[in-house]
N, C-alpha and C positions, 0 to 999 in steps of 0.2 A: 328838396327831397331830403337834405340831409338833416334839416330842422325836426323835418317828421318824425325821422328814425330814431335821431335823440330825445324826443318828446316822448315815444314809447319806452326806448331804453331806460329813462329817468321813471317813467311810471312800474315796469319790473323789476327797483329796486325796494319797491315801498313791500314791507313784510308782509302788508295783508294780502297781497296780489302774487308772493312769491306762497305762501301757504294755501288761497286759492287753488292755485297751479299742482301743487302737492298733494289735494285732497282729490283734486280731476286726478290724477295719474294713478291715484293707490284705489281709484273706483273702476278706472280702467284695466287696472290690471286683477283686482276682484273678478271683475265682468270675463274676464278672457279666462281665469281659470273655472268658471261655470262650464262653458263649452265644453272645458274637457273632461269631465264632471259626466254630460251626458252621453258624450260617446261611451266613458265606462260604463254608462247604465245599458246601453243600448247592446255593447257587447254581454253583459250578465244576462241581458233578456234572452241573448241568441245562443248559450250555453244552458242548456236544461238538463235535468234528468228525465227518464224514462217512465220514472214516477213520477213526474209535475205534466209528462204529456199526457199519460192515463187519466189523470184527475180531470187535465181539461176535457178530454174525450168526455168522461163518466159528464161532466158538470153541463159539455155542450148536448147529449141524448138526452139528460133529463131534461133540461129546458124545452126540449123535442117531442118526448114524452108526454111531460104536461101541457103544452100547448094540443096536442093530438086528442090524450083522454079527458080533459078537461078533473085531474085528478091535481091536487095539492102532495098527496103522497107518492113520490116515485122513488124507486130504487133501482140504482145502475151500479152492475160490477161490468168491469171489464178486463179479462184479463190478454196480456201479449206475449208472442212468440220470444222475442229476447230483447235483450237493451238496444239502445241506439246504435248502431256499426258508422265510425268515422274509417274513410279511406282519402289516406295520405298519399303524395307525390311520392312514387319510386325510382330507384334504379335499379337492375337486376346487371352485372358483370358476367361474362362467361369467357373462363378460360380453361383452355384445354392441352394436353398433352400426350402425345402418342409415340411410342416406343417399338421399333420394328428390329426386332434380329431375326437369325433364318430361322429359327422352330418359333420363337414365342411372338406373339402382338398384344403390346400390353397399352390402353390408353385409360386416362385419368383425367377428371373435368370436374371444374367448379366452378360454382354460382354464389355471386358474392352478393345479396341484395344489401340497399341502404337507403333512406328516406332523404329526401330534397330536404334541405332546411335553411331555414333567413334568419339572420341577427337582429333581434330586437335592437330598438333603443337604448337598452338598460344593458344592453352585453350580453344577453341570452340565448339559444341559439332556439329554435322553436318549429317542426315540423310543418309543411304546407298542407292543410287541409284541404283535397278536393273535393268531398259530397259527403255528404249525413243522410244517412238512410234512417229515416223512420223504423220502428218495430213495428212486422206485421200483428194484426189484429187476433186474436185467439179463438175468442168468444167473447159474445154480450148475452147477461143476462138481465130481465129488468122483470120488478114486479109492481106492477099501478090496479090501481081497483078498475076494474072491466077487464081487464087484460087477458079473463077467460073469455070471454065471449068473441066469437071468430071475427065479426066483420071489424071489431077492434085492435085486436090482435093483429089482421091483417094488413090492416095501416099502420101498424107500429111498425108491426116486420120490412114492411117498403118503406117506410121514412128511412129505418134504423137503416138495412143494405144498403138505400142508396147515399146515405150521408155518409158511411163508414169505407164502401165500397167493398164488400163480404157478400158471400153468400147466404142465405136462409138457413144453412143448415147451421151455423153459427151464432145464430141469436134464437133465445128461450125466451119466452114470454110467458109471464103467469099474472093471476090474480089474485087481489091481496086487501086488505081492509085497511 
């Protein structure tokens, strides 16, 4: 047994096998900072604006659009009630104070609110995020060739409501060249 082990030991001193070992490590260690690599991507993906979720809306009705009127030219506005609403972990404190002599009764109370927060990694201190609300839908307006003519129209206006999940009165439809 202990023949073996020296027979290995005498082979990891030879330099091409100890630079070997060197070039596995710094590929290993390459490879492991990828990974973190995509979580950050993966976090940017799930941080958007308001305006990149519009666009996709506008981008996913058109392709909706056009598959319905068999039109190459579609136009989609969409506009929204407001930006994204993030709601954080709270606390809210209440304390209060009451003051009793014979003629007066005087009492005094406050509400101390403050957000829940975790220290990053890096020292930071960074609020808990519980829910992202979407912005409600406004209006859609779209203009594709047929789009006056009713029984067209009318499939546009049911795709669009039910993919958006709006009422009719919210989506215009016209027709266009």
């Amino acid at each position: 047994m202990n023949s073996i082990l020296k027979k290995y030991i005498e082979k990891l001193k030879n330099p091409r096998v100890l630079v070997t070992i060197g070039i596995i490590g710094i590929a290993l260690i390459f490879l492991s900072s990828i990974g973190t690599n995509d979580e950050k991507t993966a976090k940017a993906v799930e941080d958007f604006s308001a305006e990149e979720y519009k666009e996709g809306l506008e981008k996913d009705i058109t392709r909706l659009v056009k598959s319905i009127s068999g039109s190459r030219r579609v136009t989609v506005v969409i506009t929204l009630e407001s930006s994204i609403n993030y709601n954080y972990a709270d606390t809210v404190e209440e304390s209060g104070e009451s003051k009793n002599d014979n003629t007066n009764t005087a009492e005094k109370s406050e509400l101390k609110q403050g957000y829940i927060t975790v220290k990053n990694a890096d020292g930071s201190e960074q609020a808990i995020l519980v829910s992202k609300q979407m912005p409600e839908i406004r209006g859609v307006a779209i203009v594709c060739e047929g789009g006056d003519t009713p029984a067209l129209n009318e499939k546009i206006q049911n795709a669009v409501t039910s993919a958006l999940n709006i009422t009719s009165k919210r989506v215009f439809i016209a027709g266009g060249n």
